[in-house]
C-alpha positions in Angstrom: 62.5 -38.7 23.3 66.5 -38.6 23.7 68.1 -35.4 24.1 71.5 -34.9 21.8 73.2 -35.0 24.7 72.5 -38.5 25.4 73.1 -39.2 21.8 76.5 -37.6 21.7 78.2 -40.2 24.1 81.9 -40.9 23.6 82.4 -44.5 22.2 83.5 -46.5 24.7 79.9 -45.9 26.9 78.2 -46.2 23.7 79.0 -49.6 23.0 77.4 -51.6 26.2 74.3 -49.9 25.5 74.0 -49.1 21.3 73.9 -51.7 18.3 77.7 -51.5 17.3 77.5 -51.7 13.3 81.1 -52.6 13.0 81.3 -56.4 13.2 83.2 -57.6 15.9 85.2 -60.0 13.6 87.1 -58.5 11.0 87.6 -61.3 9.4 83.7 -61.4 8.1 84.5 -58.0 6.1 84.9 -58.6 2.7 88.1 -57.9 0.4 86.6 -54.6 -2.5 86.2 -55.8 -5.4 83.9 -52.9 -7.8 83.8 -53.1 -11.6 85.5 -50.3 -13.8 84.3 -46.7 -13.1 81.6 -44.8 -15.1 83.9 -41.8 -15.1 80.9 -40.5 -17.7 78.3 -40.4 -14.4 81.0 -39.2 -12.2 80.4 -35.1 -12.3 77.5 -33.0 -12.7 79.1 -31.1 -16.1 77.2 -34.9 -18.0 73.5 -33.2 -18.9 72.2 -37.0 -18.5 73.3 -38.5 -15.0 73.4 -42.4 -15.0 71.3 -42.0 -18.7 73.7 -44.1 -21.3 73.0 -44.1 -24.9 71.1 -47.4 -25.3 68.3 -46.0 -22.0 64.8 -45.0 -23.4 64.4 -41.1 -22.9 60.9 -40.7 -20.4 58.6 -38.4 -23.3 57.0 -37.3 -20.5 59.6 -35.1 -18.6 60.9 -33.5 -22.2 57.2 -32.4 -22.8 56.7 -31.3 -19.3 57.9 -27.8 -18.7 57.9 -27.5 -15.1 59.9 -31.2 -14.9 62.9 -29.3 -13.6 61.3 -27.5 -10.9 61.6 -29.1 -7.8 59.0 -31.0 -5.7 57.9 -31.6 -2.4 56.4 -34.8 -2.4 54.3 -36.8 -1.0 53.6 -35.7 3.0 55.9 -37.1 5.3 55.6 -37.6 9.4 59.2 -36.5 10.3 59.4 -33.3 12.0 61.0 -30.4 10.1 61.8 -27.1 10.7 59.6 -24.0 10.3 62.2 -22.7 7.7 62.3 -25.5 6.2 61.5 -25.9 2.5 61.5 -30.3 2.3 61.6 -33.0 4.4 64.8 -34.8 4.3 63.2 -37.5 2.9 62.1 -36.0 -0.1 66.1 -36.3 -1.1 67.3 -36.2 -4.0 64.4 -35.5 -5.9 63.1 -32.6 -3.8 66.3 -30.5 -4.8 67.7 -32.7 -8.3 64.2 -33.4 -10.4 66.2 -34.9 -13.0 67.2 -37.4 -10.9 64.0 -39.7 -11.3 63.5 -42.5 -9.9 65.2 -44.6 -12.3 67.8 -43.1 -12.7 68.4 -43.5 -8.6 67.9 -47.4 -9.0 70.6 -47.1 -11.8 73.4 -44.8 -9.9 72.3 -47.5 -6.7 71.6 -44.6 -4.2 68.0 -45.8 -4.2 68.8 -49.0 -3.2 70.8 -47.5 -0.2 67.7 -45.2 0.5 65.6 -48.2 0.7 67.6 -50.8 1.9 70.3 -49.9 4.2 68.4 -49.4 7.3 71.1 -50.7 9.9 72.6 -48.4 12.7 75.6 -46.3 11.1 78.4 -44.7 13.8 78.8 -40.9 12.9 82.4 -39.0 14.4 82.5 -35.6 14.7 85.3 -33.5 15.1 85.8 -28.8 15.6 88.3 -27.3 14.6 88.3 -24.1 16.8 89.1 -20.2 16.0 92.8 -20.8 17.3 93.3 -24.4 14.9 92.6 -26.5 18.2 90.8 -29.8 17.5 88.4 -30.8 19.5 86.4 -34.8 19.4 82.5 -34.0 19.6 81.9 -37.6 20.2 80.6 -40.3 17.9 77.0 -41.1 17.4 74.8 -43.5 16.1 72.1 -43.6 14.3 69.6 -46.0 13.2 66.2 -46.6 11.6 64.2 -45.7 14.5 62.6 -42.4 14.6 63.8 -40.8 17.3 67.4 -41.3 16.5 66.4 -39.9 12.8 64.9 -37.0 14.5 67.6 -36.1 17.2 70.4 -36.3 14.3 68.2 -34.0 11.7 68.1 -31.5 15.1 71.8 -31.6 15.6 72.6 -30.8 12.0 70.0 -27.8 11.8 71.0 -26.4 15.3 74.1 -23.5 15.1 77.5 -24.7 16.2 79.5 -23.2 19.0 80.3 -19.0 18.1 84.1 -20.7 18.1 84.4 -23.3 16.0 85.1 -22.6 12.2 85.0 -26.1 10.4 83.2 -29.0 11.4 84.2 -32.7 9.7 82.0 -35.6 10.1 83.1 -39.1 9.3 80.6 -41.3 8.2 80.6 -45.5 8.4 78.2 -47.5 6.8 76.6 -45.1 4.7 73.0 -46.1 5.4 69.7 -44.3 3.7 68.9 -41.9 6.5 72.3 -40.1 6.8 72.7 -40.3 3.0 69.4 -38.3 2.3 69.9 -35.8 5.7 73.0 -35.1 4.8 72.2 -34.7 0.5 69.3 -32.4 2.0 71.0 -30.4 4.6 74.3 -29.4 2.9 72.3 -29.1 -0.8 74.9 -31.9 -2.0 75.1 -33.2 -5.3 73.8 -36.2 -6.1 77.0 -37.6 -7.8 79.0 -37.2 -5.0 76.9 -40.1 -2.9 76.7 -41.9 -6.9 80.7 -41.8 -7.2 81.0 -43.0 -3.6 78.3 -46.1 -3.8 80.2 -47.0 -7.6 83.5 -46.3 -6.8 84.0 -43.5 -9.6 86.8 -41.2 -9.2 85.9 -37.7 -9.6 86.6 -34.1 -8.8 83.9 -31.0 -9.1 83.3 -27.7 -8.0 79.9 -27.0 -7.3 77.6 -24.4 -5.9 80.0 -21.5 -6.0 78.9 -18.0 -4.4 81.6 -15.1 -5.2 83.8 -13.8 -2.2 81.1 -17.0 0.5 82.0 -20.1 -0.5 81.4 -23.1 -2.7 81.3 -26.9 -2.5 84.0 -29.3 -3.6 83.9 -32.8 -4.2 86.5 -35.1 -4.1 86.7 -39.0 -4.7 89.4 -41.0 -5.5 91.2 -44.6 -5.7 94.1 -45.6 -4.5 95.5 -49.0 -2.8 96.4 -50.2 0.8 98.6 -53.3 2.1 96.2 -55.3 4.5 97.8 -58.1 6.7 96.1 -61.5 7.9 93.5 -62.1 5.2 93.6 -66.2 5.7 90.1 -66.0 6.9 88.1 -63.1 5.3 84.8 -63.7 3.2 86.3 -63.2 -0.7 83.4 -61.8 -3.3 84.8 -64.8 -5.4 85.6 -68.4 -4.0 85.5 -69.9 -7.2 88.0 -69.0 -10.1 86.5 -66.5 -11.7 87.9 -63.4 -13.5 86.5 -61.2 -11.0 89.7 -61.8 -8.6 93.3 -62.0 -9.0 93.8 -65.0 -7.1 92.1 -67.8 -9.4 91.3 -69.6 -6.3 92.0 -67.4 -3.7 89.7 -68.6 -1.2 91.3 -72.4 -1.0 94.6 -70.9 -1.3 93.9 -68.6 2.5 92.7 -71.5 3.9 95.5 -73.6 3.3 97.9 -74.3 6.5 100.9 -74.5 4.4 100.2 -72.1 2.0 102.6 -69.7 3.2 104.8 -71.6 4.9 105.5 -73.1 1.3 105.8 -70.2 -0.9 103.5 -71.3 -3.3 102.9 -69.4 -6.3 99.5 -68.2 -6.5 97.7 -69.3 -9.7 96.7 -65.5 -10.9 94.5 -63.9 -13.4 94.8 -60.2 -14.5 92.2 -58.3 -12.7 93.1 -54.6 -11.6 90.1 -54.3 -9.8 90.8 -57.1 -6.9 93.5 -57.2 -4.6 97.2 -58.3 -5.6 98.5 -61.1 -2.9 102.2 -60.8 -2.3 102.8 -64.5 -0.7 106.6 -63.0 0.5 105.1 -61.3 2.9 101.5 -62.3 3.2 100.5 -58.8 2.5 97.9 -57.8 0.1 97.3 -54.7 -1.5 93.9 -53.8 -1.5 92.0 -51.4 -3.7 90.4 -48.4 -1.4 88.2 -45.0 -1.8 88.2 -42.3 -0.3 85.0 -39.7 -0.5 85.4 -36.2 0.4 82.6 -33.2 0.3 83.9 -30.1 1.5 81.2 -27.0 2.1 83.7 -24.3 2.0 83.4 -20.6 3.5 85.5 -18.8 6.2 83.5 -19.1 9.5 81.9 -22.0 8.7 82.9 -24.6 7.0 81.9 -28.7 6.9 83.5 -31.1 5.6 82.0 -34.9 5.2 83.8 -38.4 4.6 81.9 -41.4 3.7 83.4 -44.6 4.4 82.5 -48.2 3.5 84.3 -50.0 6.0 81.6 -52.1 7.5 81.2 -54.6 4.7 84.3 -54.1 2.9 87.8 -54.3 4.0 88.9 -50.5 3.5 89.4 -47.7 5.4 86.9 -47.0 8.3 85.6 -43.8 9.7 86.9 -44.7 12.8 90.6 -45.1 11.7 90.3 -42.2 9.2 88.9 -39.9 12.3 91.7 -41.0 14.6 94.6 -39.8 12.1 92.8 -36.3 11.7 92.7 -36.2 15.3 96.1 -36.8 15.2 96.4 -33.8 12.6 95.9 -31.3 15.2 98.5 -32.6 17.7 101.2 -32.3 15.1 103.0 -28.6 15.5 103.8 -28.2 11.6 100.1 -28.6 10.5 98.9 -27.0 13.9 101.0 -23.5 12.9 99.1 -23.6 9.9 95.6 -23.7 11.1 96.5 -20.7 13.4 97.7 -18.7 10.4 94.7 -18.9 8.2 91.0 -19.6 8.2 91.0 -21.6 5.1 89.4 -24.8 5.5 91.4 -26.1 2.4 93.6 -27.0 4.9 91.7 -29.8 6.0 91.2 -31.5 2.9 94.9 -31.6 2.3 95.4 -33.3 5.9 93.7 -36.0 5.0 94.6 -36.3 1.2 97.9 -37.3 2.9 96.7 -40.5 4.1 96.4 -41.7 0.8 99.8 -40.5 0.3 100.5 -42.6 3.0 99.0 -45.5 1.5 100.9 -45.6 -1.2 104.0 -45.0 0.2 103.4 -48.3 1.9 102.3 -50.0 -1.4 105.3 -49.8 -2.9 107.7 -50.6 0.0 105.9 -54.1 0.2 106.1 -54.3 -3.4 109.8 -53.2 -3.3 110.3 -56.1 -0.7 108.3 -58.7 -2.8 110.0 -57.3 -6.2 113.6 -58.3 -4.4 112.2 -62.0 -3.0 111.6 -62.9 -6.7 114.3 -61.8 -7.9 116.5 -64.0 -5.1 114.0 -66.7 -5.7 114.8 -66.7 -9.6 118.8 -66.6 -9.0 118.4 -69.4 -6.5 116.7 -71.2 -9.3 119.5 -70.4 -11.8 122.4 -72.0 -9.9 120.0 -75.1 -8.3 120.1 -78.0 -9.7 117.3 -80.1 -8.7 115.1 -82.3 -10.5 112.5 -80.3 -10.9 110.8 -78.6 -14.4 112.4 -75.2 -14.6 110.0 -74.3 -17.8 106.8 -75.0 -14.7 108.9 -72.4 -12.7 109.4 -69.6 -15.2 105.4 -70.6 -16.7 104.3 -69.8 -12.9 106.7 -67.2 -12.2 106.4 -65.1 -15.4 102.3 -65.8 -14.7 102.5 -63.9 -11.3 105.0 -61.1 -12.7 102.5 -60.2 -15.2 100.0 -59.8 -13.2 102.4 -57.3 -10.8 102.8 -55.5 -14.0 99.0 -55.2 -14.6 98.9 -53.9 -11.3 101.8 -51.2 -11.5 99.9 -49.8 -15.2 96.7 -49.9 -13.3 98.8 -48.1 -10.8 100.1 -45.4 -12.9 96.6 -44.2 -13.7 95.7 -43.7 -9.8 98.9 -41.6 -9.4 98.2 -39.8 -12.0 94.1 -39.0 -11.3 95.9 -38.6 -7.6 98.3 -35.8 -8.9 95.5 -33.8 -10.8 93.3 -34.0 -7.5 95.9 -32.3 -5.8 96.5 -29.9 -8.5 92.7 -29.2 -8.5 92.6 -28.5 -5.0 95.5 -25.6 -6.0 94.0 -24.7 -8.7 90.5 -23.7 -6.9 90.7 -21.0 -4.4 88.1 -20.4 -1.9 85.6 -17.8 -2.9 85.8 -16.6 0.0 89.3 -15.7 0.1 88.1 -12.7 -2.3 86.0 -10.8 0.5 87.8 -7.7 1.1 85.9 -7.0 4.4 86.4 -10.6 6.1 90.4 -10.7 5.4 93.2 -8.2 5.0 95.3 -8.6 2.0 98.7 -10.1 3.7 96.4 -12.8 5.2 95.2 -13.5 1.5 98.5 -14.3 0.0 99.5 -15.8 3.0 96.8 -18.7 2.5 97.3 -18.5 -1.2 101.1 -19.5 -0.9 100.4 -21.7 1.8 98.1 -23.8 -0.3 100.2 -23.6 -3.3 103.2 -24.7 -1.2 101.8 -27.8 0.6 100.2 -28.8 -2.8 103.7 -28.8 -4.1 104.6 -30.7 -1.2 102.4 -33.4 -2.1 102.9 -33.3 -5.5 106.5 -33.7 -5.6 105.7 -36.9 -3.1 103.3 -38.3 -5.8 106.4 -38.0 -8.3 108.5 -39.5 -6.1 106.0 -42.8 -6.4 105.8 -42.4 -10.1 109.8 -42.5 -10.1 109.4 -45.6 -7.7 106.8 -47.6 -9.7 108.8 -47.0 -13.2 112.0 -48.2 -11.3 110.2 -51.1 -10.0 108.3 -52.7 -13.3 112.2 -52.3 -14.7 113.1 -54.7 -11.8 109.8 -56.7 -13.0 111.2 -56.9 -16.1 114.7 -57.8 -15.4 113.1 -60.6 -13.5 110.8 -61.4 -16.0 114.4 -62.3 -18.5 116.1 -64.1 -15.5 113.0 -66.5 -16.1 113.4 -66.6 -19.9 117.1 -67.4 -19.2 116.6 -70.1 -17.1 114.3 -71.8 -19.6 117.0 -70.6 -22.7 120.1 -72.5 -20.1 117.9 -75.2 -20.0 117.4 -76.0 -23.1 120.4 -75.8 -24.2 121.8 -78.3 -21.7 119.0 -80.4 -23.9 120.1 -79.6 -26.9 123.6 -80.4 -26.2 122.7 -83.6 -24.7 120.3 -84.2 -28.0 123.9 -83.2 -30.1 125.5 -86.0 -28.1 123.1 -88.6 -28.9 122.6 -87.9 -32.2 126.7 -87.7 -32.7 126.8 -91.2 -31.4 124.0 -92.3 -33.2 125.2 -90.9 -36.4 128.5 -93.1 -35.8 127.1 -96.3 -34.8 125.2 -95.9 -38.0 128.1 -95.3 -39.8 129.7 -98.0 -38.9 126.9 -100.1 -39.7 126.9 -98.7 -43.3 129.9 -99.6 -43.8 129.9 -103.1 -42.6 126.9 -103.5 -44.7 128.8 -101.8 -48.1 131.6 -104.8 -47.1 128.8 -107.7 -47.3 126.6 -105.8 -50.4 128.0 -106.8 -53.5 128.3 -110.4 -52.1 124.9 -110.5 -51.2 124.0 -108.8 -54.9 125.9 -112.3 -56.3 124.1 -114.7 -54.0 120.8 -113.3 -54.8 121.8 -112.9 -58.2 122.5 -116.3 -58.7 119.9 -118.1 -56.7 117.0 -116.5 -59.8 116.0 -119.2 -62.1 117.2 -117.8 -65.2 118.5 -119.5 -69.0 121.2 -117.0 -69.5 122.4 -117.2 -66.0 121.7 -121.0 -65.2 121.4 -122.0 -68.5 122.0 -126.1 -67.7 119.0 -125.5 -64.8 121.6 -127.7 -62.7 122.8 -127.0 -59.2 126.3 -128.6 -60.2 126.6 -126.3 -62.5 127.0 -123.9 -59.4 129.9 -124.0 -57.8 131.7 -122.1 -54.6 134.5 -121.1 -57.0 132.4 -119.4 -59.6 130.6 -117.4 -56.7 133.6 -116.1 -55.5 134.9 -115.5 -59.2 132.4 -112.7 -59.2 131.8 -111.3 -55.7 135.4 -110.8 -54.8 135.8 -108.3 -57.8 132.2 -106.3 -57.3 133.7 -106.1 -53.9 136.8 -104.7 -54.5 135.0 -102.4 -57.3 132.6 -101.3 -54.6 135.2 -100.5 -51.4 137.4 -98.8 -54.5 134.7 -96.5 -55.4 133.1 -95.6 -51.7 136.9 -95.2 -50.8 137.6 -92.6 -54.0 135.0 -90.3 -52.6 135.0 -90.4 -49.1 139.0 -89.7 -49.4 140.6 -86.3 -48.9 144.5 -85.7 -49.6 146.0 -83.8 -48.5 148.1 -80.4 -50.1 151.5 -80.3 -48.6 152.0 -76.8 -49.9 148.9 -75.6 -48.1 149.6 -77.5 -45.1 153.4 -75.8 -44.9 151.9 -72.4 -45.6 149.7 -72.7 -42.7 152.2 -73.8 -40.3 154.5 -71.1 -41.4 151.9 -68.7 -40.4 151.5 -69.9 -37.3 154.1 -67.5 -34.7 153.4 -68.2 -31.4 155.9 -70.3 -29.3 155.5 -71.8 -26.1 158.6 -71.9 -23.6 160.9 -71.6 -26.2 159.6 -75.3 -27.9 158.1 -75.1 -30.9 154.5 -75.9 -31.1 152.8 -78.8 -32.3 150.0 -78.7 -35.2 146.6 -78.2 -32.7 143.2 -78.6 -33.4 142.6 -75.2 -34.0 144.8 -74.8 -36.8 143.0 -78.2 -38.2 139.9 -76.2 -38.2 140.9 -73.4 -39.7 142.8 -75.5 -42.4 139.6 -77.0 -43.1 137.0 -74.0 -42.7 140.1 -72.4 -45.6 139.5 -75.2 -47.9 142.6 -75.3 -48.7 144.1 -78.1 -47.4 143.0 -80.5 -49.5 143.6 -81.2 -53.0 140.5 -80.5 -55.8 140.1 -83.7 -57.9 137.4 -84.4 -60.3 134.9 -86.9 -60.3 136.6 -89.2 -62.8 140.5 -87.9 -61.5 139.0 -89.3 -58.0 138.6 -93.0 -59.4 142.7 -92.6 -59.2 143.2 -91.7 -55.8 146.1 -94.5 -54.8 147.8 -92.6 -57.4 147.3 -89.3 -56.0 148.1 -90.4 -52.2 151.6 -91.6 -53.8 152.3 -88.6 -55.0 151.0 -86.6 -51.7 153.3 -88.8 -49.7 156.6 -88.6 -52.6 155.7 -84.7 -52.7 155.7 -84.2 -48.7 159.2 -86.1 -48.2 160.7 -83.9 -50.8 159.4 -80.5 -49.1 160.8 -81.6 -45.6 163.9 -83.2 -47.4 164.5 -79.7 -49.4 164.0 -77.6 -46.3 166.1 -79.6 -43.9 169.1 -80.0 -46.5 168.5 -83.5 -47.4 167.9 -84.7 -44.1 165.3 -87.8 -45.4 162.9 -89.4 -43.6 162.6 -85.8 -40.5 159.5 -84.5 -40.3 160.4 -81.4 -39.1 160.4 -78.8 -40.4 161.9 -75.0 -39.5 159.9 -71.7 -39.6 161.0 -68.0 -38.5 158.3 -68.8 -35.7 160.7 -72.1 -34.5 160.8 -76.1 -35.3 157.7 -77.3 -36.3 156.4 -81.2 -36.4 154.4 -81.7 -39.7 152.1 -84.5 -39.7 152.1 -88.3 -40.3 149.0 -88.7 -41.6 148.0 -88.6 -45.2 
């Protein structure tokens, strides 16, 4: 049987000689894509876990009075401990009777416990007396028994007399570790439930005044992941359950980026957000924190996913809190206080990291539409801009989906942190175990670096809100490039319709010349007594034809001519001009179009005639023309035949034109 010592082995010996359970491609882990969160199965407050309102209640356990007490089980042949109560196989059950069987096929942890045999890589890491961390190695474990056995030993066996906090990360949660480490630690249930389903929670559990308690701690957020050409998608085919509609075909496309094409999208929160500027997605991630909290010895555990899925893995996450203890700020602070609250903050902040990266890409992407859409404004090329905005306005949408979705995760982010403020260790409250400066010292050091990180997280709310403006300023460049658009076409439909409207003009009245003529000729071609009466074609001559058309004609031109006419009101047109002061180089200036339209849009220009006074409109343009020479000839002092006239703004030229 293997000693711990040859199962704590640092990684880089491991590998020749243990099953590595990280793939050695990337490129085969899969982009997260989980449904919408339970948040109703997500803490142990809910009486029912993973029981909803349609699921048959089991009679049996209600009538049972001892249902609650917890069971042993069925023998087992794993080795335990003289002191010890249950195997670790008897997990959940053993410790949680309500959690029945179904109920564990339901919350999927009994699918892990049955399934997920493979080897699973486990980092360790102290944190000594004096804040010094120190690597204890990774170690793997897999479904044979002696690995099982040597890893239940290690957890049962005391640590080192100077270390204070212990944090194991955990990849590839398989069903050994998950029930060791449910049955070691006495962990909820729901924290391994929220982790498997993605449901972000926060719960304080187990809590013994002035010792300790346990605190739980999952949570979403996102993560920009470069190079995704190649990955296995959960989706190849459109389907809702992505937000690229073909996202698949679209990575595996040479020229996909090279082109700049615009993703076709759908609105999914739950998938990853391509932005094809920089050929960075944002993906969604979890993190899964369970902290056993006291002041010599504390343990906390981080469950990672990042074998299958492409999120964070334990590896990368153990590396940065490695990293913790060589920084001098955060090192100062573990030499002050005991507090392994501390901890847990350290690595909240890679989330804060995260998204602090999220929304520079999306910053980045937010100003490459925005040049796109002003490049498109002053192009003119022959292709649709209505396709552009449709596709353009399609992908902004989806950003803004994104950035709401967004806004939720900061804010379950914020009251995380605030929850980790609001609940002190228990045993900060021992009198014996710490003096009382040391209390408020780690009380005001937790409340400051909360503050710290909440006043980051409202930095990224300011940020997103400033960005879905942006969004929706380019969202209206779109609009206007469709609204310029079509009023280039409508202007272009004016034009034609303007020249249609006078051709047809013209040809009406050509055709009122020829009517009445035509009215005779048909007229008298009809076979009719009182209009052929002799029933003789001799009797019809070219002279009688023309006896009778020319003077329907003349009727007809006199008439079209008496209401199409307007004459003109001399008075009104003087009274205009004299309004009119503005001078140009000291010449006086001419009647212009503007003052046509404003004469017209006055209605006063021309004179009001009745329908029957109209009939006499030679008449009327006589009198326009006799009235106009005597105006100019009384205001020039006789001066006949000028037509100019003097005003207090200068000389002004009337019209010729009736």
């Amino acid at each position: 049987m293997p000693t711990l010592s040859d199962l704590l082995v640092p990684p880089s010996r491991s590998r020749p000689h243990l099953p590595d359970p990280e793939p050695k491609d990337p490129k085969k882990r899969k982009v997260p894509r989980h449904k919408a969160p339970s948040y109703r199965h997500g803490t142990p407050s809910g009486p029912w876990p993973f029981v909803d309102i349609d699921d048959t209640v089991d009679q049996e356990r209600i009538e049972d009075p001892d249902s609650h007490v917890p069971m042993s089980g069925a023998p087992c042949d794993h080795k335990s401990a003289k002191t010890q109560e249950f195997c670790w196989c008897k997990y959940p059950q053993a410790l949680f009777p309500n959690w029945t069987r179904k109920q564990q096929r339901k919350s999927r942890i009994r699918k892990v416990i049955k399934e997920s045999r493979g080897p699973c890589r486990v980092f360790y890491a102290d944190v000594k007396n004096d804040g010094i961390f120190v690597s204890s190695g990774a170690k793997v474990v897999d479904d044979t028994d002696s690995r099982q056995t040597a890893q239940w030993r290690l957890m049962m066996e005391e640590r080192p007399h100077d270390s204070r906090a212990r944090v194991i990360f955990i990849d590839a949660l398989t069903g050994p570790i998950l029930q060791m480490m449910g049955m070691r630690y006495k962990i909820e249930p729901f924290f391994f439930s929220s982790t498997i389903g993605w449901i972000p929670s926060r719960f304080q559990s187990n809590v013994i005044p002035h010792t300790g308690d346990h605190i739980t701690i999952t949570l979403t957020f996102a993560r920009g992941q470069k190079d995704l050409d190649q990955v296995d998608h959960p989706d190849p085919i459109p389907s809702p359950a992505a937000s690229v509609l073909s996202f698949h075909t679209q990575a595996t496309t040479p020229t996909i980026h090279a082109s700049r094409a615009v993703p076709e999208l759908v609105i999914d929160t739950q998938a990853s957000l391509p932005l094809r500027s920089s050929n960075i997605h944002l993906l969604p991630d979890f993190i899964s924190l369970h902290m056993i909290r006291s002041l010599h010895s504390s343990t906390v555990i981080s469950l990672h996913s990042g074998r299958d899925y492409l999120t964070t893995t334990a590896e990368s996450m153990f590396e940065r809190f490695m990293l913790t203890g060589k920084s001098v700020y955060w090192s100062s602070i573990f030499e002050r206080t005991q507090d392994a609250t501390f901890l847990l903050l350290s690595i909240l902040w890679y989330v804060m990291y995260a998204w602090d990266e999220v929304f520079e890409e999306l910053y980045k992407h937010i100003c490459f539409l925005e040049s796109e859409v002003l490049q498109r404004m002053v192009a003119n090329d022959e292709h649709d801009p209505t396709d552009f905005a449709q596709n353009i306005t399609q992908e902004l949408h989806a950003i803004r989906a994104h950035l709401m979705h967004y806004e939720s995760l900061l804010e379950d982010f914020i009251k995380t942190v605030e929850f980790v403020k609001n609940t002190p260790n228990p045993g900060l409250d021992s009198a014996a175990e710490l003096s009382e400066n040391l209390r408020e010292t780690t009380r005001a050091l937790i409340a400051r670096e909360c503050d710290n990180l909440i006043r980051d997280i409202v930095r990224l709310e300011r940020s997103r809100l400033m960005q879905d403006k942006r969004l929706k300023n380019v969202m209206d460049l779109g609009f206007s490039i469709v609204n310029i658009e079509d009023s280039r076409r409508m202007a272009k439909l004016t034009e034609a319709s303007v020249r249609d409207s006078a051709a047809m003009k013209q040809i009406a009245y050509l055709t009122m010349v020829f009517l009445p003529a035509t009215f005779i000729a048909s007229a008298f071609g009809m076979n009719i007594i009182e209009i052929n009466p002799e029933e003789s074609a001799s009797s019809m001559t070219l002279a009688k034809y023309f006896e009778v058309s020319l003077p329907l004609t003349f009727v007809t031109v006199w008439i079209v001519i008496a209401y199409q006419i307007n004459i003109e009101d001399p008075r009104a047109v003087l009274d205009m001009l004299n309004k009119d002061q503005r001078i140009f180089d000291g010449q006086a200036r001419e009647l212009t179009w503007q003052n046509e339209i404003a004469l017209k849009a006055s209605g006063k220009r021309y004179r009001k005639l009745g329908v029957f006074s109209k009939l006499l409109w030679p008449f009327f343009l006589i009198m326009n023309i006799l009235e106009r020479k005597k105006l100019v000839a009384d205001m020039l002092g006789g001066k006949a035949g000028s037509n100019r006239l003097t005003t207090p703004s200068g000389s002004v030229k009337l019209p010729s034109h009736a």
